[in-house]
N, C-alpha and C positions, 0 to 999 in steps of 0.2 A: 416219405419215400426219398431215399438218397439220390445223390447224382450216381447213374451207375453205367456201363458197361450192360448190352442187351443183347439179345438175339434171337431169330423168326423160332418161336414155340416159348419162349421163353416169361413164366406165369409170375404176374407181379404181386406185390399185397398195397395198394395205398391207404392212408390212413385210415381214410371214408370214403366210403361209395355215395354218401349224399351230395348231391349238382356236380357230380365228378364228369368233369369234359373230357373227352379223349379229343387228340391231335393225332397228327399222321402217323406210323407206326405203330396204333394199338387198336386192339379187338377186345369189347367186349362181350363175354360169353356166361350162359350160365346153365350148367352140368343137370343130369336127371335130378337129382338131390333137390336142387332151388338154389346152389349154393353159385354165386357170381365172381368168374375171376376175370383178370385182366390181361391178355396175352401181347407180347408183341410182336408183331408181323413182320419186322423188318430188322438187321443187323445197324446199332450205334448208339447213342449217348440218352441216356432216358433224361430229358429236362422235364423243368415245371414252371410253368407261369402263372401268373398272378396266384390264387388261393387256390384254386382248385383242375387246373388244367395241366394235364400231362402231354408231354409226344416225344417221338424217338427222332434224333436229328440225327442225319446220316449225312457224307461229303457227294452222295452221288449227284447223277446227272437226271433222272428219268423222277418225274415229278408227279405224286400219288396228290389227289385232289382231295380237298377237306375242309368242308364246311364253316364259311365264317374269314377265309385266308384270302390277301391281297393278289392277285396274279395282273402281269403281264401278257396280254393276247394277242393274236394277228387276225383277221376277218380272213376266211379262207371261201368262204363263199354265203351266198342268200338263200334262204328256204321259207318260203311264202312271207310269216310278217316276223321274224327272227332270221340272228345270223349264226355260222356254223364259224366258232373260234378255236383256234389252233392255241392251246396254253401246255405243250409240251409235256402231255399226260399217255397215256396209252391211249386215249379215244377224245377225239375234241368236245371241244362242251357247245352247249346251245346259249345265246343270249336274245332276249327276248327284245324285237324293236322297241316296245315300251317300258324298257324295263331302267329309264332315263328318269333324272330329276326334270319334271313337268310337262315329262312329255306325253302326246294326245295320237290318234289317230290320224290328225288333222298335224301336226307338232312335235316331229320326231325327228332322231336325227338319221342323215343317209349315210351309212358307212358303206366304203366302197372296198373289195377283194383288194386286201393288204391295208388297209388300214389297222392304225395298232389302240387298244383300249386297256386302258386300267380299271378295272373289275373287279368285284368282289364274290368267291365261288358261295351260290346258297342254296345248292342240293351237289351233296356228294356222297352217293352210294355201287355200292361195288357193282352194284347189277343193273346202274342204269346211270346212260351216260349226264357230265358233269352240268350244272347249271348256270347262271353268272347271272350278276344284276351291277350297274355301272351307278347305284346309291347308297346313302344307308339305311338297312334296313329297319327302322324305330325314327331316323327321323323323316325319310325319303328327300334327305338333302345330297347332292352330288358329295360333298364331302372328297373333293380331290379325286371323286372317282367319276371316268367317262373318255370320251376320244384323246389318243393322245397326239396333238399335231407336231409335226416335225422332229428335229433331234433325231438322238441313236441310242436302239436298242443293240444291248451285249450279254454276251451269259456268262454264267459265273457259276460254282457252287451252289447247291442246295444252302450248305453251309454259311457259308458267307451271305448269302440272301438274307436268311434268318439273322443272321448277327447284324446286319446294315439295320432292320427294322430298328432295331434298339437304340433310345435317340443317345444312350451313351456311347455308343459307338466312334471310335475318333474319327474315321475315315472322311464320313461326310461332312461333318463340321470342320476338319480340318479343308476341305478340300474350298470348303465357304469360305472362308479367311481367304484367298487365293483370288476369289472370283465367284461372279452371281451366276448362281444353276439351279434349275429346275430340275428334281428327279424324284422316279415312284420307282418304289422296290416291290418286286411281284418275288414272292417266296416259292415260286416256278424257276428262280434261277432266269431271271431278267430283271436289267433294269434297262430304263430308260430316262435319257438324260437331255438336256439342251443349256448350251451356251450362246457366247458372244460370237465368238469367234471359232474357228475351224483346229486351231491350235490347240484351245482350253477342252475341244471336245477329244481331239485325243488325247490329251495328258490326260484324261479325266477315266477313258480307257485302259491306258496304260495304269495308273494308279490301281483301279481295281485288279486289274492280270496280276500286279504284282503283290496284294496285298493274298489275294485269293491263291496263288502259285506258287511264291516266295515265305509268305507268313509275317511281311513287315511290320512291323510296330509303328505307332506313332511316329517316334523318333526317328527311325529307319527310313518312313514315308515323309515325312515332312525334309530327309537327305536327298531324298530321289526327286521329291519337288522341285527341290533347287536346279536340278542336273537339265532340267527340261526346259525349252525355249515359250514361255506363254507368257 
């Protein structure tokens, strides 16, 4: 299946239907016949990852949930032994207090209304709202995922999110040559960041607005770097 140009109804054929993963923007359906096609739900770029995973990348803002993908969340409130997170979807998701590397009844962690977590979404179905677990799922290691303390959250592109994941991406490696930062890319169209200092955390702001708004290039970016006082 090419890189193509898509849009909401619009019926794909990929190679094979065996262990075929769908990503955000597609619907799998399958007609009186028996016969299974693949629709896409959403206007933009139909990609493919690794061997057999599809999904439709679009520039918007409003962040459709899916199974298996990193997000950025806010704790917007408690509900008995889980909390109710804000990940910028049409309906918050639920995470579950134990749903932590090691954590017990006894051995949990407290997050408080606003705190922000890096999560992993592991139930996303149209007709019921999202799930999150702060591990990995096969190994039940935190694996970079759980509370995130301090720093700043910024949003950005759907677009650009997706492209930060990719550790070819120049942006953040370049932005490490610069200076030491910690940052999780939630494909919700946040990241979240910490530095040294108050300076390096807005150039680091700035940096993203312009790569995300402007279309800067490495070389473009690493011009603008220079322009900024850090």
């Amino acid at each position: 299946m090419a890189t193509t140009n898509v849009f909401p109804g619009h019926i794909l054929t990929p190679p094979t239907l065996s262990n075929l993963k769908l990503g955000p923007g597609l619907y799998q359906q399958r007609d009186r016949d028996g016969q299974t096609s693949i629709i896409a739900t959403r206007a933009g770029t139909l990609h493919k990852s690794g061997k057999n995973k599809y999904y439709v990348e679009s520039n918007g803002r409003r962040y459709v949930p899916a199974a298996q993908e990193p997000v950025v969340g806010v704790v917007t409130a408690r509900s008995g032994e889980s909390y109710r997170v804000d990940i910028g979807s049409a309906h918050p998701a639920t995470l579950d207090a134990l749903a932590f590397e090691g954590a017990s009844k006894r051995n949990r962690p407290q997050l408080k209304v606003g705190s922000l977590v890096y999560a992993r979404v592991s139930l996303a179905n149209k007709d019921l709202e999202p799930e999150l677990e702060c591990f990995d799922a096969q190994t039940r290691k935190a694996d970079g995922f759980g509370e995130l303390k301090g720093g700043l959250v910024i949003s950005c592109s759907l677009g650009l999110a997706r492209k930060l994941l990719d550790p070819a991406h120049f942006l953040l490696p370049l932005l490490g040559t610069k200076f030491a930062l910690d940052a999780a890319i939630g494909v919700n169209g946040r990241i979240w960041f910490k530095t040294a200092t108050p300076k390096q955390t807005i150039a680091i702001s700035r940096c993203i607005q312009a790569v995300d708004e402007d279309q800067l290039d490495a070389q473009a970016l690493n011009v603008f770097l220079n322009t900024l006082d850090i």
